[in-house]
N, C-alpha and C positions, 0 to 999 in steps of 0.2 A: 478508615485510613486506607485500606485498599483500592476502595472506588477510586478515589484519588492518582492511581497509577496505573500506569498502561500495564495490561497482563498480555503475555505471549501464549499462545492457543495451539496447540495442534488442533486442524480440521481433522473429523472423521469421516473419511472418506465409505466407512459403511452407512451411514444413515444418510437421508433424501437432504442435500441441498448442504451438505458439509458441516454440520452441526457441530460446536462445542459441550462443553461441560466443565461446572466447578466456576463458572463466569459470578460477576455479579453485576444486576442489572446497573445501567447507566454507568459502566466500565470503560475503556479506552478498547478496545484489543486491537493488536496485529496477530492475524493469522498464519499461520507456517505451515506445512507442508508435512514434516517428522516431527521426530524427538528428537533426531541431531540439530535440523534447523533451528526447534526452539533455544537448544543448550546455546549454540551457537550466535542466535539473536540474542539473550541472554547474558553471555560473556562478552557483546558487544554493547550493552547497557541499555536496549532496544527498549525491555519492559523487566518485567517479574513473572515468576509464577513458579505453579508447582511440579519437580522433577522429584525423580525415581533416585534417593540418596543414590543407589547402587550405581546411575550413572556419571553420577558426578562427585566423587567421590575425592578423584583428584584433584579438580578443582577446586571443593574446598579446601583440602590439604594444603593447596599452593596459593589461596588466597585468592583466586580467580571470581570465586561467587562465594556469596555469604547468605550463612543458614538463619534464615528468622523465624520465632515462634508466632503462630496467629492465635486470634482467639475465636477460632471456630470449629467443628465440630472436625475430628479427622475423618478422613473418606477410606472404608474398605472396600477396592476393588475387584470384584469377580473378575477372572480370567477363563474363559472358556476355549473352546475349539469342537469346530464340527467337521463333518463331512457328509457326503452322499450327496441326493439329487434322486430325479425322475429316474425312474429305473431300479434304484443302486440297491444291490443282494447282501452280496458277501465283500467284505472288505478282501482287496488283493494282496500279494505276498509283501509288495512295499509297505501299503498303508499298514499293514498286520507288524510290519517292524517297528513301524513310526510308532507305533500304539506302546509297542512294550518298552519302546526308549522313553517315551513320556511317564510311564510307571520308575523311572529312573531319579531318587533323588538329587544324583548328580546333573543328568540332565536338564530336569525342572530348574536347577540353581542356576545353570548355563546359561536357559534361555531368560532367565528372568534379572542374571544379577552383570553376567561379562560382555562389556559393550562396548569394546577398548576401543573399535573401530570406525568413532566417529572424527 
């Protein structure tokens, strides 16, 4: 039932040639650019797909997009974060801050759930 309808994609602009993921073959997509553009094509009635409840939360609430059950397997996604590079020693007194706010459950909640600003 899904091939059937257009799915909204954010490009990953880390991987070679803008890759998606979560597609399924012989699908419609339009590709976007963010996670706003998608919500945004979205609540424009462009396609379908899948968000981060955390960021559309109000949306639901207001009726704007509607939550559907699929019957496929749910996706856990790793989040990671790096640094360094050619050369790179000692982390400096910034990156040394950034590190111990990430050990921050509040933080973590921050980056991952308040997104009021799309």
């Amino acid at each position: 039932m899904l091939r059937g309808h257009r799915a909204i994609a954010v490009a990953d602009s880390a991987l070679r040639g803008g890759l998606t993921m979560g597609l399924l073959g012989g699908q419609d997509v339009f590709t976007v650019d963010s996670m706003q553009a998608k919500i945004q094509a979205q609540l424009r009635g462009l396609g379908g797909g899948f968000l981060p409840e955390s960021m559309v939360r109000p949306y639901l609430e207001a009726g704007r997009l509607v939550e559907r059950k699929v019957a496929r397997p749910e996706r856990l996604v790793s989040l990671h974060y790096a640094w360094g590079g050619p050369g790179f020693t000692v982390p400096g007194r910034a990156l040394q801050w950034w590190l111990e706010q990430l050990h921050s459950p509040t933080t973590r909640r921050a980056l991952l759930e308040n997104h009021h600003h799309f």
